[in-house]
C-alpha positions in Angstrom: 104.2 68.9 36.3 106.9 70.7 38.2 109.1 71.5 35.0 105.3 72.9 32.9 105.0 75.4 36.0 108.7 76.5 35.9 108.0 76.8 31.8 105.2 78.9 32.3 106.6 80.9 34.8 109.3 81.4 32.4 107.2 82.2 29.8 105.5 84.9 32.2 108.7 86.8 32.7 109.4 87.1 28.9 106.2 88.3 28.3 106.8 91.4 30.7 110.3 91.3 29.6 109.1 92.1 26.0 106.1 94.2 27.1 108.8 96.6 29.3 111.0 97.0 26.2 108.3 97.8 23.5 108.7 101.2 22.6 107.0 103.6 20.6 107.3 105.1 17.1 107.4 108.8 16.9 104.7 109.9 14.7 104.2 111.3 11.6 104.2 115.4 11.5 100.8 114.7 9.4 99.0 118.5 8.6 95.2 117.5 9.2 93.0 118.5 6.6 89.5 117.0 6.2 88.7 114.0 8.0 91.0 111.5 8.2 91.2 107.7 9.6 94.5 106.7 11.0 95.6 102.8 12.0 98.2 100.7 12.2 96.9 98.3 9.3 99.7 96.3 8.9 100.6 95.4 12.7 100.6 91.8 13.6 100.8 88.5 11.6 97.9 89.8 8.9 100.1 92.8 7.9 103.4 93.6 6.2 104.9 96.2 7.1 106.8 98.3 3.8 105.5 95.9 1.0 103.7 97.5 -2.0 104.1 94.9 -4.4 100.7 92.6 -4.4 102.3 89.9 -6.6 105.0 89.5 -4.2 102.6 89.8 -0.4 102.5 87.0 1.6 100.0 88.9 3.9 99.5 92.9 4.2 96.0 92.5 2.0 93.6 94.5 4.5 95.9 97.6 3.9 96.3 96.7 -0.1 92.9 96.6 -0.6 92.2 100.0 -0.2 93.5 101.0 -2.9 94.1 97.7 -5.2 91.3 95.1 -6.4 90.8 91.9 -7.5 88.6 90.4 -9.9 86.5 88.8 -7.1 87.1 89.0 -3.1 85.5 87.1 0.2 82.6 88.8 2.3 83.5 90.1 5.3 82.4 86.9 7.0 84.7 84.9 4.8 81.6 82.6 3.6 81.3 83.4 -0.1 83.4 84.9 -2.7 81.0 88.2 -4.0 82.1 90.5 -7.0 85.2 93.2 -6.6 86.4 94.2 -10.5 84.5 91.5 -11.8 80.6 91.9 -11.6 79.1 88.7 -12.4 81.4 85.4 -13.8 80.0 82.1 -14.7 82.2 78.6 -14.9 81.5 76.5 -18.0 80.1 72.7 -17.6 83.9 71.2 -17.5 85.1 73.6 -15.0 88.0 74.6 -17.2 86.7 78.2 -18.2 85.7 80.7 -16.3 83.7 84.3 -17.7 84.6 87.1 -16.0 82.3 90.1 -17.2 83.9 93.5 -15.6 83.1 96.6 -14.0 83.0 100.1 -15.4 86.1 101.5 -13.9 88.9 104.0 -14.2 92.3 103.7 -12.9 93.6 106.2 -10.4 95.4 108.3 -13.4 92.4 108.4 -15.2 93.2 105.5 -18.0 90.0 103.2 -18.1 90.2 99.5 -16.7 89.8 96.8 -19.4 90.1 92.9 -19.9 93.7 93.7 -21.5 94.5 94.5 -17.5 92.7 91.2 -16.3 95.2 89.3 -19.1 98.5 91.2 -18.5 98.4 90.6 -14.6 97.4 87.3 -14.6 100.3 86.9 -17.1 102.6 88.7 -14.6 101.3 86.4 -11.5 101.9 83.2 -13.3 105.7 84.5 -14.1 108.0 83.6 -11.0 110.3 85.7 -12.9 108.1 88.6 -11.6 108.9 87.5 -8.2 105.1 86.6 -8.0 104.3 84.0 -5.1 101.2 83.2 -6.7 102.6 81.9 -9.8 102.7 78.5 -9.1 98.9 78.3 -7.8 98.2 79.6 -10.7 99.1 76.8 -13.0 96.2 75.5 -14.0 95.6 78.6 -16.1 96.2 78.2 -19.3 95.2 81.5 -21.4 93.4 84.6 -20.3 91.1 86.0 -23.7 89.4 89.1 -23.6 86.7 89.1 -26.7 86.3 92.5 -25.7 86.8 95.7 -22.9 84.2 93.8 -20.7 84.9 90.4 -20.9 87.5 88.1 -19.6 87.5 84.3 -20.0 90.1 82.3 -18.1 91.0 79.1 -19.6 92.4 75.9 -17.5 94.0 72.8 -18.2 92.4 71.4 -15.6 89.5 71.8 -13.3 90.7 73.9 -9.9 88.8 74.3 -7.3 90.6 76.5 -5.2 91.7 78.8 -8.2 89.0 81.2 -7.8 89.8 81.4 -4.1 93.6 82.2 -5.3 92.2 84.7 -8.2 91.0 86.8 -4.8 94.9 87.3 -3.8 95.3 88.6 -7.2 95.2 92.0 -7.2 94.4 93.5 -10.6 97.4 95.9 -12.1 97.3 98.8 -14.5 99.0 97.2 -18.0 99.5 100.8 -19.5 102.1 102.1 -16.3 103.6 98.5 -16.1 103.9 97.1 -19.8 107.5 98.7 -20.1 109.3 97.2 -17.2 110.3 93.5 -17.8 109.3 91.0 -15.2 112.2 90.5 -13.4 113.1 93.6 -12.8 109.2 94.5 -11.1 110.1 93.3 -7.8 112.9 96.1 -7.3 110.9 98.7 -9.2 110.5 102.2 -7.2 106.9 102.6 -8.9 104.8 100.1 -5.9 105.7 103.0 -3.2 106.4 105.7 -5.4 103.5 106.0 -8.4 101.1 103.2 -7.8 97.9 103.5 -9.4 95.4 101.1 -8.4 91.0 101.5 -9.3 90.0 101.0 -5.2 88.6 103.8 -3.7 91.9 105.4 -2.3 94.9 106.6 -4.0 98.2 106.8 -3.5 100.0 109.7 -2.0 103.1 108.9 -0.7 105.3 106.8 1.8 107.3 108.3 4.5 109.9 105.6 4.8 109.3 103.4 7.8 106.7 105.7 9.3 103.6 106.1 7.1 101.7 105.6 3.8 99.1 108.2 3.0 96.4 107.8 0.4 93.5 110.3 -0.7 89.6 109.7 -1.6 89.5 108.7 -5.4 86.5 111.2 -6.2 85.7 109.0 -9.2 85.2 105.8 -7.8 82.3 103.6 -9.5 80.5 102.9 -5.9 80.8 106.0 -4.8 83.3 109.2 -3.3 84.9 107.5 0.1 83.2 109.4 2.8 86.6 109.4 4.7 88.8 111.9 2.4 92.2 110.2 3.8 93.5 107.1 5.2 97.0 106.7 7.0 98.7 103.8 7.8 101.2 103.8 10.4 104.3 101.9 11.2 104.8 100.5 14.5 107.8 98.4 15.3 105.3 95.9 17.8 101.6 95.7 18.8 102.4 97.0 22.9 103.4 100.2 20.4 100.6 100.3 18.4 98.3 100.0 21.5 100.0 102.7 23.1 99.4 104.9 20.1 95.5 103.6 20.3 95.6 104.8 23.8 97.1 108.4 23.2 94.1 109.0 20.6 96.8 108.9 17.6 95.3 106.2 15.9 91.9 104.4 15.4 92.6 101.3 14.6 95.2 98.5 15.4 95.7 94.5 15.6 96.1 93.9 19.3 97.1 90.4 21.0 94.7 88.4 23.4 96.2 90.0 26.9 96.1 93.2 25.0 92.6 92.9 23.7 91.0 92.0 27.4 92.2 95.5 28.9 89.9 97.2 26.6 86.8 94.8 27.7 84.0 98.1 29.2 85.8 100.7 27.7 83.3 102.6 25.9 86.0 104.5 23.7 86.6 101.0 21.9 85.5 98.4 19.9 87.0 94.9 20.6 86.6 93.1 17.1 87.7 89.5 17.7 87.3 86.3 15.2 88.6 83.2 13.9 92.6 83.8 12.2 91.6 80.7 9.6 95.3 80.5 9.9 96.8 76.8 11.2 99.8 77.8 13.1 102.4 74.9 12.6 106.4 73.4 13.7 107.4 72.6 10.3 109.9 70.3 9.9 112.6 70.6 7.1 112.8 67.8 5.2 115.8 68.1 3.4 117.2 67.5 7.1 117.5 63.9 7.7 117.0 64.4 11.7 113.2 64.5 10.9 113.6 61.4 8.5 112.0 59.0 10.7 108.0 59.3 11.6 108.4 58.8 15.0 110.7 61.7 15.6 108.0 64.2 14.5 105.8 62.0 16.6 107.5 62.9 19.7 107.9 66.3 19.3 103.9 66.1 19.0 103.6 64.5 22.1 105.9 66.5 24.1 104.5 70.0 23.4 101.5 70.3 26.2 99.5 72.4 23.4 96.0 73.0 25.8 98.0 74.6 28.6 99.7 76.6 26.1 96.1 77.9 24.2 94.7 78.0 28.2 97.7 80.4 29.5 99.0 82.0 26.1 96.0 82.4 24.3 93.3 82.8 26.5 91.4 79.5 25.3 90.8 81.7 22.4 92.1 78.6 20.2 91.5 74.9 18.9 94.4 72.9 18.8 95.0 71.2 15.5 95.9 67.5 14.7 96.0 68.4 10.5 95.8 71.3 8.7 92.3 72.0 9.4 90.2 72.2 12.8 86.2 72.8 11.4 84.4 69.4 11.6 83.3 69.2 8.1 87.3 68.9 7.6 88.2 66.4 10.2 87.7 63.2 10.3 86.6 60.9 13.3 89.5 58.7 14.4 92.7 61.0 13.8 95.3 60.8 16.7 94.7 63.4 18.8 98.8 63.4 20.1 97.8 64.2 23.5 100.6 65.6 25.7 102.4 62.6 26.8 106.4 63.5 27.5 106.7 60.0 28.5 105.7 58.6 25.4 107.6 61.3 23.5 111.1 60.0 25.4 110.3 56.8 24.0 109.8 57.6 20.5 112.9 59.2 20.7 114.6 56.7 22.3 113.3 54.0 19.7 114.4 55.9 16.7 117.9 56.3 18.0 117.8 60.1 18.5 120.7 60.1 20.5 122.6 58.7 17.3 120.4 61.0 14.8 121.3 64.8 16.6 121.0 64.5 20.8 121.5 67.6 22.8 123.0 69.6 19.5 121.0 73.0 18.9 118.6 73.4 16.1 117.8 76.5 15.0 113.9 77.3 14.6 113.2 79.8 12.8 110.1 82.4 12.6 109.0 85.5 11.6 106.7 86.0 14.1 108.0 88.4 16.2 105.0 89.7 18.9 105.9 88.9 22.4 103.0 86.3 22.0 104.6 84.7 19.6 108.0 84.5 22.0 106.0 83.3 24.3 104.5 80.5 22.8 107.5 79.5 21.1 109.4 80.1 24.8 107.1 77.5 25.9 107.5 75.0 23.6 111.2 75.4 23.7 111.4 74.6 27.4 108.9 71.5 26.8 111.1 70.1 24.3 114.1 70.1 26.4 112.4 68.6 28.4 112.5 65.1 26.3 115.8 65.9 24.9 115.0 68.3 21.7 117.0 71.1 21.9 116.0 74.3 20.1 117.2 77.9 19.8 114.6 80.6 18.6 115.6 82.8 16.4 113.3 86.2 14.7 113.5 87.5 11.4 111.4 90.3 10.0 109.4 88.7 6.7 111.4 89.3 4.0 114.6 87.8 5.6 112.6 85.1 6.1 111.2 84.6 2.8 114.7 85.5 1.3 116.0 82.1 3.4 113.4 79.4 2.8 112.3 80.4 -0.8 116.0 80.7 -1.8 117.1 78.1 -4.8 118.1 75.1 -5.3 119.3 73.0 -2.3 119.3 75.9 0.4 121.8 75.0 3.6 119.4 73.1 5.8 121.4 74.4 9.0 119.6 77.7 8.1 116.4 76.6 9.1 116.0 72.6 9.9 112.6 73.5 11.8 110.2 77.5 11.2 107.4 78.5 13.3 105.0 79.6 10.9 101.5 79.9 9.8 99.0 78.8 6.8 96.0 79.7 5.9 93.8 76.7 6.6 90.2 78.5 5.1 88.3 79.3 4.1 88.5 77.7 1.2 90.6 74.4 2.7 93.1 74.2 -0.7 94.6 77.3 0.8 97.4 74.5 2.8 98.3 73.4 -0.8 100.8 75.5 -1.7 102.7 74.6 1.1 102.5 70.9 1.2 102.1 69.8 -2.5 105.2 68.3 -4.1 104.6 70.4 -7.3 105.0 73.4 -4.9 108.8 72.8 -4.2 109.9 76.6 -4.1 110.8 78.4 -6.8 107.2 77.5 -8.2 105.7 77.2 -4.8 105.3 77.9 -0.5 106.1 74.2 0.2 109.4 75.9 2.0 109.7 72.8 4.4 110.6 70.5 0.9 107.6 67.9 1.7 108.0 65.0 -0.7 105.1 62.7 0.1 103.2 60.9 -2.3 100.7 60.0 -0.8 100.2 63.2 0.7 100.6 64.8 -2.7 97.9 62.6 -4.1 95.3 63.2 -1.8 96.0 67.1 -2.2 95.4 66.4 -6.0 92.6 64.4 -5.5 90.7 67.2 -3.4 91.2 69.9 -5.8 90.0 68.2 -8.9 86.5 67.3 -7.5 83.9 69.2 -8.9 80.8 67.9 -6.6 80.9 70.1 -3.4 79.4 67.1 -1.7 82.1 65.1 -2.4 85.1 67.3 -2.1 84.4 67.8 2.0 85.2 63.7 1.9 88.5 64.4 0.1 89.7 67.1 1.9 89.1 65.2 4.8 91.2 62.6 3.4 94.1 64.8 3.5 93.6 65.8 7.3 94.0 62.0 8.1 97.1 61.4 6.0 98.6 64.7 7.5 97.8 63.5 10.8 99.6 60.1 10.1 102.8 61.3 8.0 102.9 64.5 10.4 105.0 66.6 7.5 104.7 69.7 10.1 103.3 69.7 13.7 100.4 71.4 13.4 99.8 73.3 16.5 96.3 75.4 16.8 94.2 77.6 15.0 93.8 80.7 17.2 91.5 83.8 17.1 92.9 86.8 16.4 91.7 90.4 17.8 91.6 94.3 16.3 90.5 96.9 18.3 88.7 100.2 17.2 88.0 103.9 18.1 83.8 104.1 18.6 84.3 107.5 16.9 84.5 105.2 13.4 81.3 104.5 11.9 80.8 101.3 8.8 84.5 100.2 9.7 84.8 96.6 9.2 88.2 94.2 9.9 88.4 90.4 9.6 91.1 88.6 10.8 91.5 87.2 7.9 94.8 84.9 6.4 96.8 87.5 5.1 95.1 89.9 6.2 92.8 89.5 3.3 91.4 90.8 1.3 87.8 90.5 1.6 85.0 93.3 1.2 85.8 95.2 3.3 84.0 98.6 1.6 86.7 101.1 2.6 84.8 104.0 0.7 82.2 103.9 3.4 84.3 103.9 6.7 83.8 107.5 8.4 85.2 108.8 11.3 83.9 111.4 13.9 85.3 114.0 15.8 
């Protein structure tokens, strides 16, 4: 008990230590005109910061969608997938085609929006070549037709059931402004923060490099003229900034963390939004690095992280901890090990598998892009709780696309690079979200499953849950995969946490989710106002 105190103590100082050195933005020289709403959209883990490309976002979708669209999106409560660019769809008796009929729409340049756009994106998503990080959870597509300007019908080898779920990540482009530029060459294209032109109710403007994007009302927009007639997204280089620049009146909106989010509890100037992240934080192990080869390693690393005293003094309680991929209890089963903290029991797992032999004191490297003095503090914790039964690990931060750009890379990536990540999947709520990271066909370049995971049986019971058609059923099979996750261990699953945004009272119809990547879901942008 004496060495969790020290840890926590520890993980106390950092906290101030990172809090002290957060510093703050300047902000944009921005001529007011008009009413205008102002937040830091994509602060903390839901946004990303300087991506425009929607085929390529791992997250950044609350900001996107306010200006993009897919063909159907998740209700602000994340319960049901409702209508965006699509306005009805129906799915044929062998789940293997899907009617899209679509909304009367114009894109931002005036061209109208037709099937021929539903075709040629869905066509650039399932392209890796178009650095697309859908393209492989879009496989079971076979053909998109488009019998006419109204009507789309997507074809599948296969039935899905997550795939409309991954249609709502796939945010419908404009074919005419796009057509010309070959695949591979999207990804670097200038147009996604230069030109963009998107059929949401805001347009594009223009990016000030690292500081802001601005976008204007679209007065033509099919539900209606935004009542806001500008939206500006700031950049802040930490939440403690972005809070800051809540506090000073500059903005009216921003993700904050738990500590963060309490301060404003009575304030009458803000709006504490706070709700489940549907996101299953996890240590993933690298299995192309034979240190992890043997089940009982991974076991002790479980049982040596005190994970309740972590979501008690990190996290506020304000999180479940997770023994699979999932924590809702119509996705768990009764029986799982529960890998209570036991650094006892972790010494001896260790010690039976020969990790002395296997690696001993030499550092691994865990890498993350999380990079909110939360998340040093958690992973500060953690650290000093493995040492404690002989793992030792070095922390290092990367911004997101360094990341990306080191576990998606090719072929047989150096292992040394990253033998263990600190990262996060979305876990709902549609529960085949964890596939893309854990399936064997997902091996990257087709897929997320970045840690390598190569089991079978794991891989089979994956398959299993997203080919059933009876809703009744599938709940069994998904549960299925919590329990062999929970026995194989191919990450340590950590927690499922809440996450918190808070809000000016002077905006009135705002609504945030903290939703997996930050989105999207319907959100209705065009009715947010703001007061002075």
């Amino acid at each position: 008990m004496k060495s969790n105190v020290s840890a926590r103590a520890r993980v106390r100082a950092a906290a101030i230590a990172a809090l002290m050195g957060a510093t703050l933005l300047a902000g944009p020289a921005l001529a007011q005109s008009g009413s205008t709403i102002t937040g830091g959209f994509d602060v903390g883990p839901g946004g990303l910061p300087g991506n425009f490309n929607p085929l390529a976002a791992t997250s950044g979708f609350t900001w996107l969608n306010t200006y993009y669209e897919p063909l159907v999106i998740y209700d602000a409560g994340l319960t049901k997938l409702e209508g965006a660019l699509a306005t009805e769809w129906t799915i044929s008796e062998d789940q293997r085609e899907i009617t899209f009929k679509l909304a009367e729409e114009t894109w931002h340049d005036g061209t109208p929006f037709t099937s021929a756009d539903v075709a040629f994106t869905i066509g650039l998503a399932k392209d890796a070549a178009s650095g697309s990080v859908l393209a492989a959870r879009l496989g079971a597509i076979d053909s998109v037709e488009t019998p006419d300007e109204r009507t789309a019908v997507v074809k599948l080898s296969a039935p899905d059931s997550g795939i409309l779920s991954t249609l709502s990540q796939v945010m419908i482009l404009p074919q005419h402004a796009l057509k010309d530029i070959a695949p591979a060459e999207l990804a670097a294209s200038t147009w996604w923060s230069t030109t963009p032109v998107g059929t949401g109710p805001f347009k594009f403007v223009k990016y000030a490099a690292d500081q802001y994007v601005e976008l204007a009302a679209d007065e033509d927009y099919r539900l209606g003229r935004p009542k806001t007639d500008r939206l500006i997204n700031r950049y802040f280089e930490n939440p403690a900034a972005a809070v800051s620049a809540l506090r000073a009146g500059e903005i009216d909106f921003t993700y904050v963390e738990p500590d963060d989010a309490k301060t404003f509890d009575g304030n009458d100037a803000f709006k504490v939004i706070e709700g489940p992240s549907y996101v299953v934080n996890y240590i993933g192990f690298n299995h192309q690095a034979k240190i992890w080869d043997d089940v009982r390693v991974r076991q002790a690393v479980m049982h040596a992280i005190d994970r309740q005293t972590i979501i008690d003094s990190l996290y506020g309680g304000a999180a479940d901890a997770a023994n699979c991929g999932y924590v809702g209890d119509r996705l768990v089963p009764q029986g799982i090990d529960q890998y209570e903290y036991d650094p006892a029991k972790a010494q001896a797992l260790l010690k039976e598998a020969g990790w002395d032999q296997i690696n001993g004191q030499k550092p691994i490297t865990w890498l993350t892009y999380y990079g909110t003095p939360q998340a040093a503090n958690v992973m500060a914790a953690i650290q000093a709780m493995l040492a404690q039964v002989g793992i030792n690990v070095v922390p290092r931060v990367v911004d997101t696309p360094t990341y990306n750009s080191i576990v998606y890379k090719e072929g047989t990536p150096d292992w040394n690079e990253f033998p263990m990540v600190y990262a996060g999947l979305q876990n709902g709520p549609n529960p085949a979200g964890i596939n893309v990271g854990l399936n064997e066909a997902q091996l990257p370049p087709d897929g997320a499953n970045i840690m390598r995971v190569q089991m079978p049986e794991l891989t089979a019971a994956l398959d299993g849950a997203l080919a059933e058609t009876d809703q009744t059923a599938a709940e069994g099979r998904w549960q299925e995969v919590c329990k062999v996750m929970n026995a194989q261990l191919p990450w340590a699953t950590m927690w499922v946490a809440n996450r918190y945004g808070v809000a000016s009272t002077k905006l009135a119809d705002f609504v945030w989710t903290p939703a997996p990547a930050g989105g999207p879901f319907a959100a209705h942008p065009e009715k947010w106002s703001r007061t002075e």
